[in-house]
C-alpha positions in Angstrom: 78.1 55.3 -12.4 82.1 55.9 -11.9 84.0 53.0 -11.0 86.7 54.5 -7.9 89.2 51.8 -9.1 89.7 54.2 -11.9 91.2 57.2 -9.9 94.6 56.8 -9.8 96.5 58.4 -6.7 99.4 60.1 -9.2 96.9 62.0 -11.1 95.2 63.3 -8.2 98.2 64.1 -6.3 99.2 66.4 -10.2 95.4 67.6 -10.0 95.9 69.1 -6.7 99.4 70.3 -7.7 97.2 72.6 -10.5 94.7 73.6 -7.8 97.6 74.7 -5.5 99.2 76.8 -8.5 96.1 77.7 -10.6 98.3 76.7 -14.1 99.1 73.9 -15.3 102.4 75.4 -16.1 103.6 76.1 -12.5 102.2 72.2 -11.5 104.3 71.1 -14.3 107.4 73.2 -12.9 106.5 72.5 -9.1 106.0 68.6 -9.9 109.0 67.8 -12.7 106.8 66.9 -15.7 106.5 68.3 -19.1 103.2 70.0 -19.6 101.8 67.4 -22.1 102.1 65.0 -18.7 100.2 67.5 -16.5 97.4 68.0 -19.1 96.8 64.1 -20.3 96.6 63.4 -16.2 93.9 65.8 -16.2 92.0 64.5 -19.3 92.0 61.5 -17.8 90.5 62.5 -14.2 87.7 64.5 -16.5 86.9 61.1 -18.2 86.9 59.4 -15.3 84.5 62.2 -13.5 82.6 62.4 -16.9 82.9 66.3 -15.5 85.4 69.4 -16.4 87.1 70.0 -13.3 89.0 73.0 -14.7 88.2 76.3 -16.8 91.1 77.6 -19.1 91.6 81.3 -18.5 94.5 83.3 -20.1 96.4 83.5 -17.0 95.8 80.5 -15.7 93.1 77.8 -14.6 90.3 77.9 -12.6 88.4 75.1 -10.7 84.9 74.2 -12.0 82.7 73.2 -8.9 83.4 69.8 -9.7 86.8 70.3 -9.3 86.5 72.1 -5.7 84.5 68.9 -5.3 87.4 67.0 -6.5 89.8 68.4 -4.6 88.4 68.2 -1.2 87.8 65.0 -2.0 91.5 64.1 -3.5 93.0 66.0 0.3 91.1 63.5 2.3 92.3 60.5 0.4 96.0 61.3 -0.1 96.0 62.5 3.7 95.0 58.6 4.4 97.1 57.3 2.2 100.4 59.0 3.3 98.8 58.0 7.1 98.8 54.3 5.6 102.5 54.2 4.7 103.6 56.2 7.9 101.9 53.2 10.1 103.2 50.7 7.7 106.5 51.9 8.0 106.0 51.5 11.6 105.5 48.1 11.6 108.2 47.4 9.5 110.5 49.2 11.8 109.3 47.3 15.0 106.4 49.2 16.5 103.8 46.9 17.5 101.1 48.9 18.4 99.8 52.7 17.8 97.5 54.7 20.2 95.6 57.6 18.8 95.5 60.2 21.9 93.6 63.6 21.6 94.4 66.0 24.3 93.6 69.1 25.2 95.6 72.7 25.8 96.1 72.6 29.5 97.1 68.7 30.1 99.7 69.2 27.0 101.8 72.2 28.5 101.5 70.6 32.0 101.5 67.2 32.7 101.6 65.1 28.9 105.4 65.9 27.8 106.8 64.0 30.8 104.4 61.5 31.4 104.4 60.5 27.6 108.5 60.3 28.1 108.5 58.2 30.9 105.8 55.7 29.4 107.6 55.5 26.0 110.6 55.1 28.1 109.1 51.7 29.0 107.6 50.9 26.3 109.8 51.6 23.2 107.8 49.3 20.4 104.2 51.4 21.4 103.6 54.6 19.2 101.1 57.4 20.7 100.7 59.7 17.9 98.9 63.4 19.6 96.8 65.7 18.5 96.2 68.8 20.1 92.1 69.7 20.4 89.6 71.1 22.1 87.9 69.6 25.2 84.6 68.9 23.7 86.0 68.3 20.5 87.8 65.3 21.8 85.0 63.9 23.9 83.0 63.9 20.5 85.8 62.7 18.6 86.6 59.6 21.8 82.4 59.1 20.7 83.5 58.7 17.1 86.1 56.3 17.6 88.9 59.0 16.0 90.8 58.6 18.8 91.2 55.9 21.6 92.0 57.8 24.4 91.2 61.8 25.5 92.4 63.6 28.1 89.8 67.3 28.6 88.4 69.6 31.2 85.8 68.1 33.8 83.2 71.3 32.7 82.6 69.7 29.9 79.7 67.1 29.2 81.3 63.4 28.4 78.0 61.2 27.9 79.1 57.4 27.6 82.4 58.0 28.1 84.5 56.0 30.9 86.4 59.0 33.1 89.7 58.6 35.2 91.5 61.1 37.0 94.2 62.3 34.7 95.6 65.5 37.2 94.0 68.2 39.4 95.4 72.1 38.2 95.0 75.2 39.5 93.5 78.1 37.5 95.1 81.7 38.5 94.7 85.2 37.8 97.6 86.7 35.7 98.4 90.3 35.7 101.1 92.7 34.4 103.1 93.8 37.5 101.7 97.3 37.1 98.8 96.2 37.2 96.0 97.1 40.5 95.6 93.6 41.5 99.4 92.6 41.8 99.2 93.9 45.0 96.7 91.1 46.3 98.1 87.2 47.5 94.0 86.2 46.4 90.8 87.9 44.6 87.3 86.4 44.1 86.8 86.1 40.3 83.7 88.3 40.5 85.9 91.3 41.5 87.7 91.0 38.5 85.1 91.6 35.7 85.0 94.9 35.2 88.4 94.5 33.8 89.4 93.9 30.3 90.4 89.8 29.6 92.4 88.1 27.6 91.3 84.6 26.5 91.4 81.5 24.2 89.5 81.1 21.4 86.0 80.2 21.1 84.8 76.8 21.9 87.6 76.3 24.8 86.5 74.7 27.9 88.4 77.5 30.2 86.7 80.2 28.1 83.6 78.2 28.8 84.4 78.0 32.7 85.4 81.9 33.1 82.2 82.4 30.9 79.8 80.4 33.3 80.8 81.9 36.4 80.9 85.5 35.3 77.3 84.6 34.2 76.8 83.1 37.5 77.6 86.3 39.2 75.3 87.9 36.7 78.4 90.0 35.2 79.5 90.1 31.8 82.6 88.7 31.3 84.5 91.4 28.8 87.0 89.5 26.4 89.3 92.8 24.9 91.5 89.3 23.0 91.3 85.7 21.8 94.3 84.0 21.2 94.9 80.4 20.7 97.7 79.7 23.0 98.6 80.3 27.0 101.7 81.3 25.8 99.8 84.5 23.5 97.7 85.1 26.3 101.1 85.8 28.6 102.6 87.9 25.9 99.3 89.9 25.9 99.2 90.9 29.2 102.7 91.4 29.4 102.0 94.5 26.9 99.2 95.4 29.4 96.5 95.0 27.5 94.3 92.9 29.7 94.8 90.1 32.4 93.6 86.8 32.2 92.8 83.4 33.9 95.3 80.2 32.9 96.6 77.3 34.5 99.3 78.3 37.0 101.7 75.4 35.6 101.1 77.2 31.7 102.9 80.7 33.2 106.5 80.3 32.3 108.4 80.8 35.4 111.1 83.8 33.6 108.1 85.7 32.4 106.5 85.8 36.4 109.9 86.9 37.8 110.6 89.7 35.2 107.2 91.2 34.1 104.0 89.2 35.7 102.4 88.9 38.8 100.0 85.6 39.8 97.2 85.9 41.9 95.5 83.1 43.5 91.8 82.8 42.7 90.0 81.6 45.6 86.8 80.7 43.9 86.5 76.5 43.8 85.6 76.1 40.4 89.6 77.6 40.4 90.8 73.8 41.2 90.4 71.9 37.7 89.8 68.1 37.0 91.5 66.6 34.0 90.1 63.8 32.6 91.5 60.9 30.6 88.8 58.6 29.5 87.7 56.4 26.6 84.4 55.3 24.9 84.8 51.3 26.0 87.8 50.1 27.5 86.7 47.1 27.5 87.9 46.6 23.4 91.1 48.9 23.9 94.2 47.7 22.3 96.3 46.1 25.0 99.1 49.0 24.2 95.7 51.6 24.6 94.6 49.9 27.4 98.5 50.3 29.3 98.2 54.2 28.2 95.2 54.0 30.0 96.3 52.6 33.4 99.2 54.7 33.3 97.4 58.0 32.4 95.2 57.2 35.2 98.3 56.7 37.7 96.3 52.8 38.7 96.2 49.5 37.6 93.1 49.4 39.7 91.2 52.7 38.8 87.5 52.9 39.3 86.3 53.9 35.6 83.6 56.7 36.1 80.3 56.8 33.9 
């Protein structure tokens, strides 16, 4: 049975230097060592293994399946090491607590940026370190304990996880200027669908919400794009090839003036809920748990089911 005392992080950092390059010559170059280095790090990760992790081509080296094993493997670990130091480093710098906070698209381009400043602001030794995800991706991740606090879209099923009100947004209809529609204040959604859309990837919870009430309507809902930003989805219709449904707050105001129009959509699934919510905030962190009041805009917030 391999003993894991025995991997040592240098060699698998020079291991995944050779996967990277597919020679042992161009790890050597890339990491500073002689070649003789780079090859008895190896030897030594295959006796650890008791498996050949690479096969010796003329042009190069491949990876065996043990070593695409290997190097999956030797990712995660280094990734969590170098997390380690950085939070260490923290510490040793003054930061007395760290809040892992996964939000999605829509609260980051509106709302987070300033309400991050101004809580930071007040509380300088607190870290909040962001990650940008998917709605349902951060309920399940809030369910995994990846992440103490989430902020995603209300269309989106949060089983055991305590809700507050984050903010409320408004969804509208954006069109090239040229376009048929810029000509109306308002539109119902459903007289929209025989156009071609622009949207967000897959598994997006306002992909998910156009998707539910074009089915609701019984009409199919034709995506012509998927990009992953609101941003892309502007720049898209701007060159007229579709229209598409974003928050109104995500339409820079320069890009309305000069080449977009806005329609309101006057269907009521059009006014959004954003959610910030944990699994138990009962065992937050106290820094997590001041996130969490503040997020919520109350010290006395009713937590939802």
């Amino acid at each position: 049975m391999i003993n894991p005392i025995h991997f040592d992080l240098q060699s698998l950092r020079i291991f995944l230097l050779v996967a990277e390059h597919g020679s042992l010559t161009k790890a050597a170059e890339r990491g500073q060592l002689t070649l003789s280095a780079i090859s008895k790090r190896i030897a030594e990760l295959e006796g650890v293994t008791e498996c050949a992790l690479l096969i010796r081509r003329a042009r190069g080296v491949e990876l065996t399946p043990a070593g695409r094993g290997l190097q999956e493997h030797a990712i995660r670990v280094l990734d969590n090491v170098n997390s380690m130091a950085r939070e260490m480093d923290d510490y040793a710098v003054g930061v007395r607590g760290h809040v892992k906070l996964w939000a999605n698209t829509s609260s980051i381009v509106q709302f987070l940026p300033a309400d991050l400043a101004r809580f930071l602001n007040s509380n300088r030794a607190v870290k909040v370190s962001l990650e940008e995800r998917l709605s349902g991706e951060i309920v399940d991740a809030l369910g995994a304990g990846k992440a103490d606090l989430g902020i995603f879209a209300d269309n989106v099923p949060a089983h055991g996880i305590e809700r507050r009100l984050y903010h409320r947004d408004e969804l509208v209809l954006l069109v090239p200027k040229s376009h048929k529609f810029a000509r109306r204040r308002s539109i119902e959604f459903a007289d929209t669908l025989g156009e071609d859309y622009i949207g967000l990837n897959a598994g997006s919870s306002l992909l998910a919400r156009m998707t539910d009430a074009a089915f609701a309507v019984g009409k199919p809902l034709k995506v012509r794009i998927q990009v992953s930003s609101f941003d892309g989805i502007c720049r898209m219709i701007e060159a007229g090839l579709g229209i598409g449904v974003l928050p109104r707050a995500a339409v820079r105001p320069e890009m309305v003036v000069a080449r977009l129009h806005i329609v309101k959509l006057s269907d009521a699934w059009a006014t959004r809920t954003l959610w910030v919510g944990t699994c138990d905030s009962g065992i937050l962190t106290p820094e997590a748990a001041r996130l969490l009041e503040f997020l919520s805009g109350s010290s006395s917030g009713q937590a939802l089911p």
